[in-house]
N, C-alpha and C positions, 0 to 999 in steps of 0.2 A: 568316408572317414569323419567328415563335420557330424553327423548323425552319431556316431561311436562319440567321441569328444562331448556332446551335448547333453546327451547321456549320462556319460561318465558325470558331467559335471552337476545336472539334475542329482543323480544320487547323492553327491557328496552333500548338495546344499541340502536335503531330505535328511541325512542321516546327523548334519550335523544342527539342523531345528530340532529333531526327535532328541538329542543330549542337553538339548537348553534346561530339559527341568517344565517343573511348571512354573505358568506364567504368574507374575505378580506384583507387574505393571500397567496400567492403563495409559495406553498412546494416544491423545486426542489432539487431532488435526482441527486449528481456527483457521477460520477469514476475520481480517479484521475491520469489520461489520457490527457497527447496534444490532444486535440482536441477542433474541433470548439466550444464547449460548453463551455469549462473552457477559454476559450480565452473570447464567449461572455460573462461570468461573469467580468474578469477580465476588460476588456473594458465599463463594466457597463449598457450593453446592457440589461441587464433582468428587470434592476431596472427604469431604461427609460420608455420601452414599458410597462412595468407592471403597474410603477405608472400613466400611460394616460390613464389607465383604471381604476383606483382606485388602485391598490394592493398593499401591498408591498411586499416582497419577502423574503423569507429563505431557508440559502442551509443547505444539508444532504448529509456526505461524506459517502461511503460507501467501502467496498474492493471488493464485486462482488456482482453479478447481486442475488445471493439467496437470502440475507439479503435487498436487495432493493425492492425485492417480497415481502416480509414480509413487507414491511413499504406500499406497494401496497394494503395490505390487510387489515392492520390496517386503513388505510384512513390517513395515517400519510404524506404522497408525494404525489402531483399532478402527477408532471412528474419523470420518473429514466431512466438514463442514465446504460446500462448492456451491456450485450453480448447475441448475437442473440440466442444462445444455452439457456441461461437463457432466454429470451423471449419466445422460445417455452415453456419452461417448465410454465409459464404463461399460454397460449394457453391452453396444455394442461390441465391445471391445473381449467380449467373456471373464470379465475380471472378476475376482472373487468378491462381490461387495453388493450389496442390495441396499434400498432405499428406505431408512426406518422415520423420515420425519421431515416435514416441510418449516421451515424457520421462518422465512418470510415471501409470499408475494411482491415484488417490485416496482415500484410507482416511479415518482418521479427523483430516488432513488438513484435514480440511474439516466442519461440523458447525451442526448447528443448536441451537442455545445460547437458555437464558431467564435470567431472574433469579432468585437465592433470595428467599424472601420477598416473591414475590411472587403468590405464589395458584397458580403454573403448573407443574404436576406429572408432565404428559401433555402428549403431540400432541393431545389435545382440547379441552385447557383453553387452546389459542390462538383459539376462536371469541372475534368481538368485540375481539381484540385486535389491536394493533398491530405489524406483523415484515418487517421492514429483510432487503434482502438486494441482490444488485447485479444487475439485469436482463441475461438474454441472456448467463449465465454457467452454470458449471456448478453454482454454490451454487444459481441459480434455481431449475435443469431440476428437481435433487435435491428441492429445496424441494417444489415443485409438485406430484410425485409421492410425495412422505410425505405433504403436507395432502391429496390425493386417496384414499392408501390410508389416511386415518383418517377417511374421508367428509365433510370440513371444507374442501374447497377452495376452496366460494364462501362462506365465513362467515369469510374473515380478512381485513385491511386490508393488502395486500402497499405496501408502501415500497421506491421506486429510488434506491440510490444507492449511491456510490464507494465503498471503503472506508472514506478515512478520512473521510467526512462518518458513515458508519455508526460509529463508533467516537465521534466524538463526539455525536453522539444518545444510543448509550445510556450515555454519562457523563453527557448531562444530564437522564434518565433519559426521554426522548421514546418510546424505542418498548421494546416488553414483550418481546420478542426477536427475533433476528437469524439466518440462515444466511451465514454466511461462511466462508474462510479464514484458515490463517497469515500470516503474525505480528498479523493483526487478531481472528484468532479468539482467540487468547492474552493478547491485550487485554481484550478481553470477560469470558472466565475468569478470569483477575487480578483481575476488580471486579464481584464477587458472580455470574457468570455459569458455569450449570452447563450439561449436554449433554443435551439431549432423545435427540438424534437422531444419527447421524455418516454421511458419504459411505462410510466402509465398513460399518455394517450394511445401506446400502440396496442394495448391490453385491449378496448372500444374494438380493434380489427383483427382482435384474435391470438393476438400475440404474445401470449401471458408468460414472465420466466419467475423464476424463486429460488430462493436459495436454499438448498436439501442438505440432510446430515446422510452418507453412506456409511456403514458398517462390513466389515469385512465380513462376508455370510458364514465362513467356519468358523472365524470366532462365534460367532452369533451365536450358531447351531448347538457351539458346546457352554456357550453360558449365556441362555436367554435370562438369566437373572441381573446381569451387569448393561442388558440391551436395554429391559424395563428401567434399572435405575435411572439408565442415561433419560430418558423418558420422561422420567418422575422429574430430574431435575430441570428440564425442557419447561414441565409443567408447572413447579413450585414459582420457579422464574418468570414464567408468564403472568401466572398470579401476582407474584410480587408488584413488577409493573402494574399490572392495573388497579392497585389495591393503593401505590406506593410510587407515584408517576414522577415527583421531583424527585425521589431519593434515588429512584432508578436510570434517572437523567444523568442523576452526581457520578454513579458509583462506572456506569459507561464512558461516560467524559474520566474517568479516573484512569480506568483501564485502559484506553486507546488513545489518551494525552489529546483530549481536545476540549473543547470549551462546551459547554452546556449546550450555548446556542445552538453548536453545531453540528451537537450529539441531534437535538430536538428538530432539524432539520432533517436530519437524515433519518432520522424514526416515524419523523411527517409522511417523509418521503416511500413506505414501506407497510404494508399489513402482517402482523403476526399471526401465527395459525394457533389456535386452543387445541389443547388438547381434547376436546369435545370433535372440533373440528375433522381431527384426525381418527375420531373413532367412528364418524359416518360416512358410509359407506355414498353417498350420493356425491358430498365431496371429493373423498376420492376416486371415484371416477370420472369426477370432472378434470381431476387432474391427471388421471390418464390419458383422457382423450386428448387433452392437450399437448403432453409426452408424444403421446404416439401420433402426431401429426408432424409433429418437431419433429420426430426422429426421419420421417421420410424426408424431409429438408436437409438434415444432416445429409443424409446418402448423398441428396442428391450436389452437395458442397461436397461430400468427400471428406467430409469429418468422423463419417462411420463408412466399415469395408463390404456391410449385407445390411438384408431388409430385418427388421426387427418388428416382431408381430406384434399385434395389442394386448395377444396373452402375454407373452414376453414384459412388456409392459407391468402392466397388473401385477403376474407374480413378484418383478422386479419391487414395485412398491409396496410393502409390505408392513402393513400397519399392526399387524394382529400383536406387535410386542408393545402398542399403544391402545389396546383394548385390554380394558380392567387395570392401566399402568397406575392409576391413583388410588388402589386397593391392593399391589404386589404384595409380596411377602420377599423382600431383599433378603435374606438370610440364606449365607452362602451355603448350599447342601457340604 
């Protein structure tokens, strides 16, 4: 009978997306992240190339990459901006959405933070203790793999949760340390919190994460021409920045309400990809290989339910709509 019911309800929701009309909105899922994305909003780079194709556009803030999955599912986002650990979990997950573009590599960006004074001096001195981090993220995967290679991985108390619930924990001094990011990591730091650990020394041991734009792949498929623009603005944006490095500080610290400095810290803390980048092919399969080593870790946490192969991989990342993206022809057929 659930099978009949499920069913029934499949068609309704099919028949009533097929009455929607055409589409002539653009759904774009952030993180709020320095990076070339939120610079191209803030530059108005989305709204430019969108509306020369007809669109208009709408953003979706999100705090990580799980909740941006779920708006993947619902049909509620075109594009989302996550972390590549959450894009696998995509992959695995069969979700309709492929990987069209790498935003940033993760440095120190990203870090695993204790308190002073409080006894914790080492990655070892976290046995028995309590450490806050945000599940099925890239801070976890990182996490997981520093308390692993200090042989302490079933001796600590892992805590899930958001950002800002981790931020006020340890204001009320709840847990003895945290792995997170900006601007919550900088939080942390501000009030007695120093760095065990950071996303870029664990990179030296293999450990590389970043933060990906997915696309939902049917959309894709039926307008690779709004997937290049998204691209082109990736790219214009990048340009900018390098071309225009204070103004690009300003206009970030604009958009995500924070001070220059600490825009400029957190884009220390992080490598952006070019779009050159993206269209060599040695690159990205460096970043495959690294995906699909992640992924068999996933399995084996149980953050994916099967083995996901290196083709699988590969097809998953999918750059060919960033070959030739700075010569397109956006003009909606």
């Amino acid at each position: 009978m659930k099978k009949f019911l499920m069913f029934g309800l499949f068609l309704c929701l099919t028949l009533l997306v097929g009455c929607k009309g055409q589409k002539s909105e653009i759904n774009i899922g952030l993180l709020k992240v320095p990076n070339d994305a939120i610079l191209a909003k803030q530059m108005g780079l989305f709204e430019q190339k969108f509306q020369e194709l007809g669109y208009s556009v709408k953003y979706y803030t999100f705090d990580s990459g799980v909740d941006a999955n779920k708006a993947i599912v619902s049909g509620d986002i075109d594009f989302a901006t996550m972390g590549n650990i959450n894009s696998l979990v995509a992959l695995g997950s069969n979700l309709d959405a492929e990987l069209i573009w790498i935003h940033e590599t993760l440095g120190e960006v990203e870090a695993l933070v204790a308190k002073s004074g409080s006894g914790i001096e080492t990655v070892e001195d976290l046995v028995g203790k309590n450490v806050a981090t945000t599940f099925v993220s890239t801070a976890h995967y990182v996490l997981l793999n520093v308390l692993k290679e200090a042989g302490i991985d079933d001796q600590v108390q892992l805590l899930n949760m958001r950002t800002s619930e981790l931020s006020a924990a340890w204001l009320r001094g709840d847990i003895d340390a945290a792995y997170t990011w900006q601007p919550t990591l900088g939080t942390l730091l501000d009030n007695d919190g120093f760095v065990l650990v950071s996303s870029e020394d664990m990179i030296e041991k293999g450990y590389m994460t970043a933060n990906v734009e997915l696309v939902r792949k049917s959309f894709a498929q039926e307008n690779p021409e709004v997937v290049k623009a998204y691209i082109q603005c990736m790219h214009e944006a990048y340009m900018y920045f390098e071309a225009n490095r204070a103004d690009a500080l300003s206009m970030l610290a604009l958009e995500l309400e924070l001070s220059v400095a600490e825009i400029e810290l957190q884009v220390d803390g992080s490598i952006w990809t070019s779009l050159d980048e993206m269209q060599d092919a040695e690159f990205i399969s460096g970043y495959v290989d690294t995906m699909f080593a992640q992924s068999a870790f996933l399995l084996d946490q149980d953050f994916v339910n099967r083995v996901i192969s290196r083709a699988e991989v590969a097809t998953f990342m999918n750059n060919s709509y960033a070959i030739g993206a700075e010569d397109a022809d956006t003009d909606k057929n």
